[in-house]
N, C-alpha and C positions, 0 to 999 in steps of 0.2 A: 198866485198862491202856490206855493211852495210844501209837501212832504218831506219831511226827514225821516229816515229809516236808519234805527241802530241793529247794524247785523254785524259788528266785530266779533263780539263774545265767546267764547270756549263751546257754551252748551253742555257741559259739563254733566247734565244729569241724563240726557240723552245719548251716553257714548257711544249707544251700539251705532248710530248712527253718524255722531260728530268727530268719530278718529277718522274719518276722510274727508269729510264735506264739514262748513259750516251750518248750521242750524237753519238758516233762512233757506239752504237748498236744500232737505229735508223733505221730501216728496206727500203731497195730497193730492192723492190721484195720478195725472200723468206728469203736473208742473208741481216744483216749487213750492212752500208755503208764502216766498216772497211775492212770487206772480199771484197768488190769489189776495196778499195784501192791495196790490196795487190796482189789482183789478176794482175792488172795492173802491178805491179814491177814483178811480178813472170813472166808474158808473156815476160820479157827482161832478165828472167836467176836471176833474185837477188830475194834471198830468205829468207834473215838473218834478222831479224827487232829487234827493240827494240820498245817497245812500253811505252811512256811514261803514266803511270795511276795518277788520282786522285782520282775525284770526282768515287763515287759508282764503283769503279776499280778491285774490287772483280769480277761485275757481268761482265767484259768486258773478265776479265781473263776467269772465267769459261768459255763463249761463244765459245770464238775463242778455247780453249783446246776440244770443242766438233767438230770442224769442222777440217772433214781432211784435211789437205794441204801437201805439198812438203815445208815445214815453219821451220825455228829454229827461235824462238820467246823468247827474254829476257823483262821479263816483268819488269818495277822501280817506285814503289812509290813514285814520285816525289813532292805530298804533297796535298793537298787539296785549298790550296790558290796562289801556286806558280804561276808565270807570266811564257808565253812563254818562254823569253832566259832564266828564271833560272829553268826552266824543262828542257831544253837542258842541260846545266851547271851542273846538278844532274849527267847527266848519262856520262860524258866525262871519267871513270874510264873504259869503256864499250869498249870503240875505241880508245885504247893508241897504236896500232896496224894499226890503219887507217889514212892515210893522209888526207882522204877525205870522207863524207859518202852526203847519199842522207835524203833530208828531209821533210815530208808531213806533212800537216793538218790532224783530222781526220775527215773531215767530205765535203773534194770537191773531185772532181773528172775530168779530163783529157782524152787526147787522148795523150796527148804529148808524142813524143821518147824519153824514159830516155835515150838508149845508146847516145844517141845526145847532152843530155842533158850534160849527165857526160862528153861526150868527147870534146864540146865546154868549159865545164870547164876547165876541164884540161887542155887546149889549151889554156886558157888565162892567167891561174894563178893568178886567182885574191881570195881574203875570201868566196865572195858569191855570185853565180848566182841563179837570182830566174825565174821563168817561169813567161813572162808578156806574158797577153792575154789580148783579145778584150772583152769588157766590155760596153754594151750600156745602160748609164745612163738612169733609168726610170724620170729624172727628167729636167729641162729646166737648164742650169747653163748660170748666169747674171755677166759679166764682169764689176767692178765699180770701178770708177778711184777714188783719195783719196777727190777731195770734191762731192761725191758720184751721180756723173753722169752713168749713165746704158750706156757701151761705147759700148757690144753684148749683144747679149742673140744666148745663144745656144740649141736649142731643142733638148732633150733628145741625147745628142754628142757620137758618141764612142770615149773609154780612151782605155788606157792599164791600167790595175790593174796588185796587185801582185794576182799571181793565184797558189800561195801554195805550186808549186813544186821546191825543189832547192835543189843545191848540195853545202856542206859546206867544206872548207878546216880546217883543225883543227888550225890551229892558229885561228880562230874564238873565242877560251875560252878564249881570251886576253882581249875580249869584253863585255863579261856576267860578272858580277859583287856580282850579289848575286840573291837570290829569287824573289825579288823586280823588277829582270831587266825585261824587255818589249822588245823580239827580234825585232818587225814592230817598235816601238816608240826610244828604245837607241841604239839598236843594226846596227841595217838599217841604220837609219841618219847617225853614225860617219862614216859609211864606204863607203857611199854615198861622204863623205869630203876628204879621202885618197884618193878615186879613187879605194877602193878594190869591188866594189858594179858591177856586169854582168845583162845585161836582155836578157836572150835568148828566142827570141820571138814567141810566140806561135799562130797560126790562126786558127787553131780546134778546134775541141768539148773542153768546159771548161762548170763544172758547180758546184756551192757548196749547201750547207743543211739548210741557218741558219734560214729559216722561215719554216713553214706549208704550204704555195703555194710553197714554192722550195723543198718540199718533195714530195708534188705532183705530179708536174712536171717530177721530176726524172725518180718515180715509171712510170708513163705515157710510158717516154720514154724507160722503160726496158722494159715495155711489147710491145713497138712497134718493126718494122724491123729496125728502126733506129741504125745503128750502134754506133755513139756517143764516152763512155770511154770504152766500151767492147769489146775491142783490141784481147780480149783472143778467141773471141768465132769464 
């Protein structure tokens, strides 16, 4: 079994931190946020990754080659400007061997049971399960009918989001299309319309990197007792 990890991307909303490092070397605690990805797949036995690189993808390589693990780590220059599905789409040469592999962000983090994960997959048979968790909007959402009457309002609601974690069947490259493709924007929606689309639902620790308060945050919670995504310790 097989991880994919997409760490090309800008990081963009994170600058204070991403005009020199990539996102995934972003630090919680003393490592990485990519090392405490991994560490999490490693606590379920899977150790193989592929890591997809971009942006500054030298400096993510070297990093992880300093840090010991129990890791076989296939590193792909999947491009400096590629989208989501077509940094997946690069490396499908990688897992012509695998029906199925597992697929993460680099930059959230989980409690979630991968073996549960993968074997509610399997179980269903469908392209893509992804991990929906609980999600409590920081913001009020206004229900408006079309000649624009406020019919709710709902204070700061909990949603299910996608939360990052998911296991992909390989018929999935039927869907990527090129560089350009967008796995949450083209990928998701068609498969949403076939019925190939799983949410295996998650009610634990979930938490992602994309601002300076949520790095904060993080860091907080690794130096507290909180147990949280640190399944391993």
């Amino acid at each position: 079994m097989k991880v994919v990890i997409l760490a090309g991307g800008y990081g963009t909303r994170l600058a204070e931190e991403t005009k020199i490092k990539p996102k995934p070397l972003v630090r919680i605690g003393d490592k990485p946020i990519i090392w405490h990805i991994m560490k999490i797949y490693s606590y379920f036995g899977i150790n193989d990754f592929i890591i997809c690189l971009g942006y500054k993808g030298h400096l993510l390589k070297n990093e992880l080659n300093k840090i010991k693990g129990n890791w076989k780590i296939v590193y792909v220059n999947t491009g400096l400007k590629t989208m989501t599905g077509g940094r997946i789409r690069r490396i499908k040469k990688y897992l012509k061997n695998d029906n199925y592999f597992c697929l993460s962000y680099g930059d959230g983090l989980c409690d979630v049971n991968i073996k549960k994960l993968i074997n509610f997959h399997i179980k269903h048979k469908k392209t893509v399960t992804l991990t929906a968790v609980r999600y409590k909007n920081p913001k009020g959402v206004l229900n408006i009918s079309k000649n624009r009457k406020v019919t709710a309002i709902k204070e700061k609601p909990m949603e299910y989001i996608n939360g990052g974690f998911f296991v992909l069947s390989k018929n999935v490259f039927k869907y990527l299309k090129n560089d350009k493709t967008i796995f949450e924007q083209d990928c998701l929606p068609k498969l949403t319309k076939i019925n190939q689309l799983l949410a295996f639902k998650h009610h634990g620790f979930w938490g992602c990197m994309d601002t300076l308060r949520e790095k904060l945050e993080l860091n907080k919670i690794w130096k507290s007792k909180v147990k949280a995504w640190k399944v391993w310790l």
